[in-house]
C-alpha positions in Angstrom: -40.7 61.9 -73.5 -43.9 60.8 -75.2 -46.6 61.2 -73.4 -49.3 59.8 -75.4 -52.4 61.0 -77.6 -54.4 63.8 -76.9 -57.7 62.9 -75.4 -60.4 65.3 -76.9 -62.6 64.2 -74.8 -60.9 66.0 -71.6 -60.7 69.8 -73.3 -62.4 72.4 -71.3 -65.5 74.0 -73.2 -66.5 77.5 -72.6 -69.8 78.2 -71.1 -71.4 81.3 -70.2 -70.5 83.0 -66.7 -67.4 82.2 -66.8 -68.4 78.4 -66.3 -65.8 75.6 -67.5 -66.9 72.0 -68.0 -64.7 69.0 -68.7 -65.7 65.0 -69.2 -63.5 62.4 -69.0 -62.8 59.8 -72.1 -63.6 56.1 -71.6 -59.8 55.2 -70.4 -57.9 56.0 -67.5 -55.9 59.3 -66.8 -53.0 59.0 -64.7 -52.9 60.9 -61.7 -49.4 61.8 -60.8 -49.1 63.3 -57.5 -46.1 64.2 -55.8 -45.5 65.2 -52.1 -42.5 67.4 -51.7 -41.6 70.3 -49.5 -39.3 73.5 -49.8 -37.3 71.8 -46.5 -35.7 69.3 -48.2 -32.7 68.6 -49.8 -33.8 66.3 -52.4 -37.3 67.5 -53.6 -36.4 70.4 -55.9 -35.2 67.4 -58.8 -38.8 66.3 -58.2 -40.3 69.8 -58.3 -38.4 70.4 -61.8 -39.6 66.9 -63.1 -43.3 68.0 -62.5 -42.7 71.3 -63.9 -41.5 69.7 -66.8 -45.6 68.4 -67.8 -46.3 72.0 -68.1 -43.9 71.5 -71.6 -44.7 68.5 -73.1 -47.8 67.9 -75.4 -49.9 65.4 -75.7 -50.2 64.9 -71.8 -54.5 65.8 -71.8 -54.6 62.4 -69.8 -51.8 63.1 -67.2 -52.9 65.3 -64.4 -50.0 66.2 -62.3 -50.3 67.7 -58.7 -47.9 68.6 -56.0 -48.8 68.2 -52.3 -45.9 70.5 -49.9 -46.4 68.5 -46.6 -45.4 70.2 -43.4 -43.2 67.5 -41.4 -39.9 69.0 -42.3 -40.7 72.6 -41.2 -39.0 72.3 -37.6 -35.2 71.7 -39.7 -35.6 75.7 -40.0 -37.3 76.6 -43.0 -41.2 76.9 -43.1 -43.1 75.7 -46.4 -45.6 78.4 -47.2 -47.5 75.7 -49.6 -47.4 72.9 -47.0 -51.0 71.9 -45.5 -51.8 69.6 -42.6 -54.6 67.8 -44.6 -51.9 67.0 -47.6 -49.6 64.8 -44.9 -52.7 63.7 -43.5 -53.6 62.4 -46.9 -50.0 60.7 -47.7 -49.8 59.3 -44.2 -53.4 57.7 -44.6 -52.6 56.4 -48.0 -49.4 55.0 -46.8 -50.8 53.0 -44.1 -53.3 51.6 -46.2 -50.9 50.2 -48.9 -48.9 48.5 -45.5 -46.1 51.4 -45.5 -44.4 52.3 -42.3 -43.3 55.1 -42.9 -43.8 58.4 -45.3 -41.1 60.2 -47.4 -40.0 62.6 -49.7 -40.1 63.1 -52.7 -42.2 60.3 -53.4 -44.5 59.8 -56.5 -47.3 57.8 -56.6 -48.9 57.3 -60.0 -52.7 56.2 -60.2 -52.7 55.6 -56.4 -49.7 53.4 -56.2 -46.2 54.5 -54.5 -44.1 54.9 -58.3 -40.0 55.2 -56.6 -39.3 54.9 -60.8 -40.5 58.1 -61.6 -36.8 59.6 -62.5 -36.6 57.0 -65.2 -38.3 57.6 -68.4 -38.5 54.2 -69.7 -40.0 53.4 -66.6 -42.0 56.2 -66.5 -44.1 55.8 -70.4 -44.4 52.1 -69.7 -46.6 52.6 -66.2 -48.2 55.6 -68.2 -49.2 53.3 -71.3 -50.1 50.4 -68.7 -53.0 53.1 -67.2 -54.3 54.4 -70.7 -55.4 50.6 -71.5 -57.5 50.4 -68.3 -61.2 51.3 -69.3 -62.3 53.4 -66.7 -65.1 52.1 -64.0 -65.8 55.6 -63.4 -66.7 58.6 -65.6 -66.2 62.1 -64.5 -67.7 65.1 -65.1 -66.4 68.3 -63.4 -67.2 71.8 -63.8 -65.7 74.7 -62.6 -66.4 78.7 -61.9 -65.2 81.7 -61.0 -66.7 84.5 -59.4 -65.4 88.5 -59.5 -64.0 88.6 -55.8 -61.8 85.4 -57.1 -63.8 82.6 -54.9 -64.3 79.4 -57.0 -67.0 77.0 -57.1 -66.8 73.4 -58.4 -69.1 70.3 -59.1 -67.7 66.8 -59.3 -70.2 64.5 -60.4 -69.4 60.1 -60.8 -71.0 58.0 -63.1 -69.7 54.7 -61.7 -69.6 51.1 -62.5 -72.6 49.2 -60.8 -69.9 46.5 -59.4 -68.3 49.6 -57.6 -69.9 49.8 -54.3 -70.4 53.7 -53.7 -69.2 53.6 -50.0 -65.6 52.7 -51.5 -65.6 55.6 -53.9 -63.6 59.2 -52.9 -64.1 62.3 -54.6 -61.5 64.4 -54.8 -61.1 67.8 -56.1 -58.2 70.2 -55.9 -56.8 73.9 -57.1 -53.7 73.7 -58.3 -51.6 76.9 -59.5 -48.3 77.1 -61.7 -45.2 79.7 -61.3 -45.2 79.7 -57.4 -41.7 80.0 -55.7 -39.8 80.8 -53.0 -36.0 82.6 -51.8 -35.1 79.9 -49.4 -33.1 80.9 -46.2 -33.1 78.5 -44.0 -32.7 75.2 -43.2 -31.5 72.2 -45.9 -32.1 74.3 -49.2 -30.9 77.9 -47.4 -30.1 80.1 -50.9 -31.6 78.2 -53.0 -34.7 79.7 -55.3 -37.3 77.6 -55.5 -39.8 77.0 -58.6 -43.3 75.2 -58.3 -45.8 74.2 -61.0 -49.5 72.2 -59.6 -48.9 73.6 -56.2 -52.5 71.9 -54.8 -53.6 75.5 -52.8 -57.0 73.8 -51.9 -58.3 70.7 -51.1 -62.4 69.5 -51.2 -62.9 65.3 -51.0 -66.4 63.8 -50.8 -67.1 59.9 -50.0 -69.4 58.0 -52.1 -70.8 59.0 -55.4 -71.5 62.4 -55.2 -72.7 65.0 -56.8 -69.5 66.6 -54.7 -69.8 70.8 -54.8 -66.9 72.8 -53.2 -66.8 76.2 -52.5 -62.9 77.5 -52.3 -62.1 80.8 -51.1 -59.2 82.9 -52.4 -55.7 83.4 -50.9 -53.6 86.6 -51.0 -51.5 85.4 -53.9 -54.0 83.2 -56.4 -53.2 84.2 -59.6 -56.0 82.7 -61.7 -54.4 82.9 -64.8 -52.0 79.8 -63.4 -54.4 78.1 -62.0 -56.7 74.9 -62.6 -58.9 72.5 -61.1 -58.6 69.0 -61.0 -60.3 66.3 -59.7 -60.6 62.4 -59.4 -62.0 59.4 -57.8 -60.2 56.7 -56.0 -61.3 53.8 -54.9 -60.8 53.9 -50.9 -60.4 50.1 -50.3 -57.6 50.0 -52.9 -56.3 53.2 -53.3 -56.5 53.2 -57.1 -57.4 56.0 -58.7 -59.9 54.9 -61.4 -59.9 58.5 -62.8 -58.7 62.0 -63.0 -59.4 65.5 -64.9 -58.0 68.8 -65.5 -59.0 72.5 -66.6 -57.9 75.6 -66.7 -60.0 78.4 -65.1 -61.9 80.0 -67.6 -60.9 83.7 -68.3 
């Protein structure tokens, strides 16, 4: 799958203190997100598509994440990853596009419900079709982490003057690769499970920001497979006008 170009503009640069910065380049990302949970039947296709970003080059302006959302839990098996705020947030973004209902998997790419993910054609055209947009909004996040593991980020907009600030969402999340579970119960009982941009954390600001979250650590964060990313969405649309990525610096 071709991905596109590598944007130089969104590689992390080093500062001192551990401190990572990243800027976004003058066109769009695409912000895949997928919402998916260890109790269903169907999502571990989906889970192994996302994983498969981790392989390909070229993607600096994809930013994949993975939402686990909790509404399958009572068929038996319990998603550790799941998080009331992540169904909130698929459940508010659904009734704003007119959906009536929520489901998984489901993609949505750049703010828009994407059921043509599992096709590649499909798939690079709506990529390509995002890299032409100029962005409205640039992006500038920075990111650090501290020796007891907790993790401080900035999020800062500079926005287009015809975007009205009270439509504009920041978002930032910490997402972590290698994350699994030994199901045994429910739809996927004995089936190992493999996740890659698990979102762990969750921190969204309205308006223009400067947005600054503080996350505190769980048990099993493993910095070295984790990042932060972060973009802005425009809340009477739902379009996400831009995304970033970075590692955690070591």
């Amino acid at each position: 799958m071709r991905l596109g170009w590598l944007v130089l503009a969104l590689l992390p640069t080093l500062a001192a203190g551990a401190e990572c910065t990243v800027r976004s380049g003058p066109n769009t990302a695409a912000l895949v997100e997928l919402y998916t949970s260890e109790g269903c039947s169907s999502c571990p296709p989906a889970d192994r598509w996302l994983s498969s970003f981790t392989r390909v080059p070229g993607n600096a302006d994809v930013v994949p994440v993975a939402f686990h959302v909790g509404y399958w839990d009572y068929i038996g098996w319990k998603d550790a990853f799941a998080d009331k705020r992540y169904t909130e947030r698929q459940r508010e973004r659904a009734a704003a596009s007119g959906a009536r209902y929520v489901y998984t998997p489901q993609v949505v790419l750049g703010g828009r419900d994407f059921p043509g993910w599992s096709s590649e054609h499909s798939l690079t055209s709506a990529f390509e079709a995002i890299r032409r947009k100029p962005a409205p909004v640039a992006l500038e996040l920075t990111a650090s982490i501290a020796a007891d593991r907790t993790l401080s980020t900035r999020l800062t907009a500079t926005r287009d003057p015809k975007l009205a600030a009270r439509d504009l969402a920041l978002v930032t999340v910490v997402t972590q690769n290698g994350l699994g579970s030994r199901v045994t119960a429910g739809e996927n009982r004995g089936e190992s499970l493999r996740h890659d941009f698990v979102v762990r954390d969750l921190s969204s600001h309205r308006g223009a920001g400067p947005a600054t979250a503080t996350f505190m650590p769980k048990a099993d964060w493993n910095p070295e497979r984790m990042s932060v990313a972060a973009f802005a969405q425009d809340l009477a649309t739902g379009e996400v006008l831009q995304a970033v990525s970075l590692p955690l610096c070591r």
